[in-house]
MMTF fields as JSON, N, C-alpha, C and O atoms, coordinates in Angstrom:
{
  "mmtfVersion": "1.0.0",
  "mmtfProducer": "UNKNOWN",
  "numBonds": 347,
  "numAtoms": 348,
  "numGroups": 87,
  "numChains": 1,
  "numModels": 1,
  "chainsPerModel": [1],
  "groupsPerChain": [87],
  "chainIdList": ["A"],
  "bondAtomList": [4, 2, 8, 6, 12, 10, 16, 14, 20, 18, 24, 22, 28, 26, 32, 30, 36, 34, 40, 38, 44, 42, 48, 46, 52, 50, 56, 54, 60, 58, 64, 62, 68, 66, 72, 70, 76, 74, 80, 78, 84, 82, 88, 86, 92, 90, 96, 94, 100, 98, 104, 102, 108, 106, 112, 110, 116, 114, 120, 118, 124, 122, 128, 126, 132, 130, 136, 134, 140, 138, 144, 142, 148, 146, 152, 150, 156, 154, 160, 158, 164, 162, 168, 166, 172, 170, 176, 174, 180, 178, 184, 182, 188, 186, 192, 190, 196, 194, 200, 198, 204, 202, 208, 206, 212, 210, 216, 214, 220, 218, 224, 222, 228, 226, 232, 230, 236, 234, 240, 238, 244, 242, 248, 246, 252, 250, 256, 254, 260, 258, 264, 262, 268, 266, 272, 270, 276, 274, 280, 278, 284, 282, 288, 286, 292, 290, 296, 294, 300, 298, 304, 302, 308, 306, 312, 310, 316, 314, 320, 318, 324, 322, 328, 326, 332, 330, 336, 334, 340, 338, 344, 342],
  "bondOrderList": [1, 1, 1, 1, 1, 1, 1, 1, 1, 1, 1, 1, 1, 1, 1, 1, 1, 1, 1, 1, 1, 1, 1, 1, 1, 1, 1, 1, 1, 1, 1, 1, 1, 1, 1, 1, 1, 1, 1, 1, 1, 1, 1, 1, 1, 1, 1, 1, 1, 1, 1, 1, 1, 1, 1, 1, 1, 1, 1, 1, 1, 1, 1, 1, 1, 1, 1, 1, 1, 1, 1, 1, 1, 1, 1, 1, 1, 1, 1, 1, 1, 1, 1, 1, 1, 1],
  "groupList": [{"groupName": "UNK", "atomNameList": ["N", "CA", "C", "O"], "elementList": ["N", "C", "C", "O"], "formalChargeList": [0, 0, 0, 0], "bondAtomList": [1, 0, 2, 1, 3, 2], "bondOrderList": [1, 1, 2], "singleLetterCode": "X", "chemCompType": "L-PEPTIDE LINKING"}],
  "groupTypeList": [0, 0, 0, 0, 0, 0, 0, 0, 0, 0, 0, 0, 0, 0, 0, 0, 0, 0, 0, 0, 0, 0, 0, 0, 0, 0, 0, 0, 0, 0, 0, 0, 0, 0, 0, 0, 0, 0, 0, 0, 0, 0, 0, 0, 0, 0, 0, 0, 0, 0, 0, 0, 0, 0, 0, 0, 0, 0, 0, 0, 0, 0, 0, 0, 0, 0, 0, 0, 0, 0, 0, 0, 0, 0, 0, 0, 0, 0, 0, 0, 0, 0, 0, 0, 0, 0, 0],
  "groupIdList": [1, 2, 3, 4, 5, 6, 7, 8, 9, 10, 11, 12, 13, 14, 15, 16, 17, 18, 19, 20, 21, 22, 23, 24, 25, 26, 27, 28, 29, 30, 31, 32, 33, 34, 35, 36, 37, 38, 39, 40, 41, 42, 43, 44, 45, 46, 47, 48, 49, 50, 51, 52, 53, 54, 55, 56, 57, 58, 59, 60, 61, 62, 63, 64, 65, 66, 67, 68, 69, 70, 71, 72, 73, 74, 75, 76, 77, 78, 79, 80, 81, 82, 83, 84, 85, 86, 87],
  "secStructList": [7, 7, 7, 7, 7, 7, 7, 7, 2, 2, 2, 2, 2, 2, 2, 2, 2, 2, 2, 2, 2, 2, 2, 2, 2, 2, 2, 1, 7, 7, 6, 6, 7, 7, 7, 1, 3, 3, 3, 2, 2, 2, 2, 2, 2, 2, 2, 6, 7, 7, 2, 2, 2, 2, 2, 2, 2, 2, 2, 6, 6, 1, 1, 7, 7, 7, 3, 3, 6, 6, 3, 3, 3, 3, 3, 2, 2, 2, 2, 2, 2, 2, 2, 2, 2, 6, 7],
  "xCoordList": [-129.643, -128.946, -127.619, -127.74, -126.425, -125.339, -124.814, -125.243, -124.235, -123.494, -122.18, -121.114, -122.439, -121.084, -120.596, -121.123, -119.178, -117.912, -116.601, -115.409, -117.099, -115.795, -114.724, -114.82, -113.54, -112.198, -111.711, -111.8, -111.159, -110.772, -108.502, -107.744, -108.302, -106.64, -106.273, -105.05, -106.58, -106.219, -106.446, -105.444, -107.627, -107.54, -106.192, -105.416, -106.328, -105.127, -103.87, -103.268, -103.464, -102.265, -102.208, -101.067, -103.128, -103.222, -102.651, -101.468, -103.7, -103.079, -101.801, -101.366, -101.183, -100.009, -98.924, -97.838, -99.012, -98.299, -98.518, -97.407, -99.182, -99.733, -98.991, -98.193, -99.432, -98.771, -97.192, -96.473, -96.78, -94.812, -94.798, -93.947, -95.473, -94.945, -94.515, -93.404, -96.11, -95.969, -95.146, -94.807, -94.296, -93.458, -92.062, -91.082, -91.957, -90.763, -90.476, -89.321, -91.646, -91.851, -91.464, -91.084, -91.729, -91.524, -90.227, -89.523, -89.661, -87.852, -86.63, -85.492, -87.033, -86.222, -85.833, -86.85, -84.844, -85.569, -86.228, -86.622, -86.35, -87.696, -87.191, -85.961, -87.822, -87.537, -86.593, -86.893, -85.107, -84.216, -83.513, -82.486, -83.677, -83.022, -81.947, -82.242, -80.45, -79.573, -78.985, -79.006, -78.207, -77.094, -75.911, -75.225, -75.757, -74.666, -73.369, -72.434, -73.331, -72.033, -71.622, -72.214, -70.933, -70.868, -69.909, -69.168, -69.832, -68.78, -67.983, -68.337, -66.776, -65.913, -66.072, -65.628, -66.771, -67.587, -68.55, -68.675, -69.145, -70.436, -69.256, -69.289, -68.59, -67.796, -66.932, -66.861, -66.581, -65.91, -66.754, -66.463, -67.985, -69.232, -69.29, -69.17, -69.458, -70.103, -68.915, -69.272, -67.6, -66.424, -65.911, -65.068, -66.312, -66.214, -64.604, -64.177, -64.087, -62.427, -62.438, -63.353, -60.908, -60.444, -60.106, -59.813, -60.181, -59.652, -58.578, -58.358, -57.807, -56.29, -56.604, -55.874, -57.049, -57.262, -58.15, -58.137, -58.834, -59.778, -58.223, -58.09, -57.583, -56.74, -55.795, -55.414, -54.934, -54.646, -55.246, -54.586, -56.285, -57.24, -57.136, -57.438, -56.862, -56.774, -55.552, -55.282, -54.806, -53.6, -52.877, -52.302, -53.082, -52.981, -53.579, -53.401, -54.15, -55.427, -56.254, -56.691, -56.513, -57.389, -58.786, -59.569, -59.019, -60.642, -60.553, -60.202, -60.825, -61.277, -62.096, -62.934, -61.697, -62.759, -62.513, -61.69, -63.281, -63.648, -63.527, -64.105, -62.974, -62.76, -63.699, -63.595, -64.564, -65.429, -65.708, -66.621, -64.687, -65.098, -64.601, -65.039, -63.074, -62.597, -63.438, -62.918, -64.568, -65.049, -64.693, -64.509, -64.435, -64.115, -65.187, -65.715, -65.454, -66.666, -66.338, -65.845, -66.981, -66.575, -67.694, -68.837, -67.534, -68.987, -69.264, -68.274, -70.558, -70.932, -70.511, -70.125, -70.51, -70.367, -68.437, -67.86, -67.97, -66.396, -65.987, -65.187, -67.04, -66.917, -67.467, -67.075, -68.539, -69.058, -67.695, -67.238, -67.106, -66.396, -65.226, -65.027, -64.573, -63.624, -64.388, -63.706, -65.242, -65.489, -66.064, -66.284, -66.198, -66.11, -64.801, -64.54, -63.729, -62.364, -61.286, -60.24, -61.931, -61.613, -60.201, -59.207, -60.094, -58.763, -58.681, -57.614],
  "yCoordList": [40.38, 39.611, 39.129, 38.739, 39.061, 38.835, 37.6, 37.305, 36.799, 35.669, 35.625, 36.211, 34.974, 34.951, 33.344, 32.236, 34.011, 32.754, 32.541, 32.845, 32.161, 31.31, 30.863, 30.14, 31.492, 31.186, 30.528, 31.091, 29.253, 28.327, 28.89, 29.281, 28.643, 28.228, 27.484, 27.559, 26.444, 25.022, 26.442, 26.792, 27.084, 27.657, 28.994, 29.223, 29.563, 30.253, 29.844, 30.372, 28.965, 27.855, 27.3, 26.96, 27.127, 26.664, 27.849, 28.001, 28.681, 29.976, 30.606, 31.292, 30.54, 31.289, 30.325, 30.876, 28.682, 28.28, 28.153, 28.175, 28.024, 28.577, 30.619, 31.105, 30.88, 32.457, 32.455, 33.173, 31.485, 31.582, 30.927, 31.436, 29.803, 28.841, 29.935, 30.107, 30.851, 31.936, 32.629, 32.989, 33.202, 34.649, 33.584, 34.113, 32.885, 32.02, 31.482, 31.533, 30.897, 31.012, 31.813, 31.449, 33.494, 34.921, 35.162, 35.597, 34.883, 34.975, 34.17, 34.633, 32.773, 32.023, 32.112, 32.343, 32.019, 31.544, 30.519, 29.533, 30.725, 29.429, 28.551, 28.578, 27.476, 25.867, 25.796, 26.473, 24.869, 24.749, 25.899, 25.683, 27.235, 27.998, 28.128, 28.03, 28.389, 28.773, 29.592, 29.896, 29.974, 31.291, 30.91, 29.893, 32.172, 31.229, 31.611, 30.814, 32.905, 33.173, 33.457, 34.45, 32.936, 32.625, 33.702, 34.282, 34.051, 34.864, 33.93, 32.755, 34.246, 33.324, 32.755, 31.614, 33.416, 32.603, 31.428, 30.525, 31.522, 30.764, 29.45, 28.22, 30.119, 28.384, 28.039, 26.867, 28.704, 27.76, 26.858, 25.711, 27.539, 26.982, 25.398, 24.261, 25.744, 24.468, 23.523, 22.348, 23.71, 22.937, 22.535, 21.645, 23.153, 22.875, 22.869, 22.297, 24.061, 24.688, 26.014, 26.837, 26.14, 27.445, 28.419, 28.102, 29.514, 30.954, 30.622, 31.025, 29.66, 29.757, 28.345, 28.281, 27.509, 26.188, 26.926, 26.444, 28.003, 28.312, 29.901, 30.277, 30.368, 31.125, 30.266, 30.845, 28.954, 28.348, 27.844, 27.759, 27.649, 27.524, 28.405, 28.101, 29.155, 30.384, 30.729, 30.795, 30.949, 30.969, 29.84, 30.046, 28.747, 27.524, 27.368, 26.621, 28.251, 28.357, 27.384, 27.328, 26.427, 25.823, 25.888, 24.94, 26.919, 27.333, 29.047, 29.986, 29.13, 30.783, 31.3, 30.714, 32.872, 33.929, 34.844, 34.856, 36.159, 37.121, 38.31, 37.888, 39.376, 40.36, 41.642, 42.31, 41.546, 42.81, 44.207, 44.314, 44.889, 46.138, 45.623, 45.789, 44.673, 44.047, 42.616, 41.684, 42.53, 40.654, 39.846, 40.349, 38.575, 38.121, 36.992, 36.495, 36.609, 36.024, 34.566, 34.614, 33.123, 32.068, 31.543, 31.662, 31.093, 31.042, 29.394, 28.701, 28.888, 27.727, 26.633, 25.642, 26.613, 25.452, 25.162, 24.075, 26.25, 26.04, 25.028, 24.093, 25.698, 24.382, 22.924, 21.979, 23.048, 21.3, 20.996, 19.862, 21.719, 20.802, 20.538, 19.333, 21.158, 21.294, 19.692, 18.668, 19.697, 18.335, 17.076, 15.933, 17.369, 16.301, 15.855, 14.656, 17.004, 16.584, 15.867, 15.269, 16.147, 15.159, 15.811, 15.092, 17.506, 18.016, 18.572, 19.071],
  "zCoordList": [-23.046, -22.052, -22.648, -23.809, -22.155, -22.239, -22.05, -20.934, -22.387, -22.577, -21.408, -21.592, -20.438, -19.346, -19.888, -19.985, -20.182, -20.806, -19.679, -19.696, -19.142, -17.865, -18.76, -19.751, -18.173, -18.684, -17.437, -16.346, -17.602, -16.823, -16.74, -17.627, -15.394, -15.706, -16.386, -16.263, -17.37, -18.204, -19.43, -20.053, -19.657, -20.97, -21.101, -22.029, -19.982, -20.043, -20.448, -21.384, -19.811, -19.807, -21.277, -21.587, -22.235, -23.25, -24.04, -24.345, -24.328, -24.686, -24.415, -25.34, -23.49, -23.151, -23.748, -23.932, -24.169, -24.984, -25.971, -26.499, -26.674, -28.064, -28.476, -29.278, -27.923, -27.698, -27.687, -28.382, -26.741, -27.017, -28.15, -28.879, -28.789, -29.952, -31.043, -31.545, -31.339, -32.426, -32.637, -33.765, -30.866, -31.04, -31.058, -31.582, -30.811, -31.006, -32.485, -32.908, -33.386, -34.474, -35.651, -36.763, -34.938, -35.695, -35.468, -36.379, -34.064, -34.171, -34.683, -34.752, -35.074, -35.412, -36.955, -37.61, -37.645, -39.081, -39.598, -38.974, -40.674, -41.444, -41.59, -41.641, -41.712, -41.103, -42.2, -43.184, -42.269, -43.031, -43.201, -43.844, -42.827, -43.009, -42.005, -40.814, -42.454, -41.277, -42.125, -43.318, -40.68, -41.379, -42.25, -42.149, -43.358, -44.087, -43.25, -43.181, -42.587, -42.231, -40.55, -40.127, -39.749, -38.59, -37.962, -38.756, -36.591, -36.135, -35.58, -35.684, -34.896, -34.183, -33.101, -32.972, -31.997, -31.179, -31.342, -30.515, -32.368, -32.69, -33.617, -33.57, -34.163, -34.946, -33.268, -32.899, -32.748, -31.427, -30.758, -30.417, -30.569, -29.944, -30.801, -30.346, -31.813, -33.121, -33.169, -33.246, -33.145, -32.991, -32.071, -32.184, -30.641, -29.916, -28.846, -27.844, -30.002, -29.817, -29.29, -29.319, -28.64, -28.128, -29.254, -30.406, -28.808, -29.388, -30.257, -31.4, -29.396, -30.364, -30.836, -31.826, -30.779, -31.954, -33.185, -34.318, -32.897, -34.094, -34.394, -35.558, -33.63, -34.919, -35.335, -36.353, -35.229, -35.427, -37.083, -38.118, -36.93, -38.216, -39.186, -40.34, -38.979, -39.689, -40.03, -41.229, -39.285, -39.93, -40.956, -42.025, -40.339, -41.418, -43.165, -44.127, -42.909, -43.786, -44.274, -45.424, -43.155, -43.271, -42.949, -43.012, -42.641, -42.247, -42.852, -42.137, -43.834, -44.469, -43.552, -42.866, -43.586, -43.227, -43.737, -44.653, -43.227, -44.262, -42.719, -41.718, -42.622, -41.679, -42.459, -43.488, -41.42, -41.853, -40.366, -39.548, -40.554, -39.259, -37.748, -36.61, -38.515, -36.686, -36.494, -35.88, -36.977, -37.109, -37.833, -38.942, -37.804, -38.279, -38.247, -37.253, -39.976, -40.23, -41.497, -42.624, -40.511, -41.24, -42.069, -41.628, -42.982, -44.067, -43.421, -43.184, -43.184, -42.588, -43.344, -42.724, -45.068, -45.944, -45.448, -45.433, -45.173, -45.273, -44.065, -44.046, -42.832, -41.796, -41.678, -40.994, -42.594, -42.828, -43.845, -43.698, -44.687, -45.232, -44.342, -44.185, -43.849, -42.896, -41.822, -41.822, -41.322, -40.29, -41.405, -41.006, -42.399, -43.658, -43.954, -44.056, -44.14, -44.358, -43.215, -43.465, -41.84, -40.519, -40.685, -40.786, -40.718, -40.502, -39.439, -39.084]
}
C-alpha cells in the first residue's frame, strides 16, 4: 500500500521561493564580491552623470580608463576615490 502525500498551494508557494532564492543566489556574485572593472554605462548609472560629464572625466583625466575592443572600461577603486576626493 502506498503512501498518498497532499501537496497543499502554501507548499508550492514555499518552494517556488526557496527555488528563485537559489537560482538568484547562483547568478549574482559572492557576498562582498563586486566587479573590479565597470563599463561606461554602469559608472554613469553609479554617478549618476551624462555621456559628456563622464567624457569630460576623462579627458580631464580625472577618472582613468582602459579601452579594450572600442569599450571603454573604469576600474571601481578609481571611482570611490574620485567620490572620496568630492571632484
Amino acid at each position: 500500500m502506498t503512501a498518498i502525500e497532499l501537496i497543499t498551494k502554501e507548499d508550492l508557494k514555499t518552494f517556488r521561493t526557496e527555488l528563485l532564492n537559489d537560482i538568484k543566489g547562483l547568478l549574482k556574485p559572492g557576498m562582498g564580491e563586486q566587479k573590479q572593472w565597470l563599463k561606461s554605462y554602469e559608472v554613469r548609472k553609479l554617478l549618476n552623470i551624462s555621456p559628456g560629464t563622464l567624457q569630460t572625466l576623462r579627458i580631464n583625466g580625472i577618472l582613468r580608463f582602459s579601452k579594450i575592443g572600442g569599450m571603454l572600461y573604469y576600474k571601481l577603486e578609481d571611482i570611490h576615490r574620485l567620490l572620496e576626493e568630492g571632484s
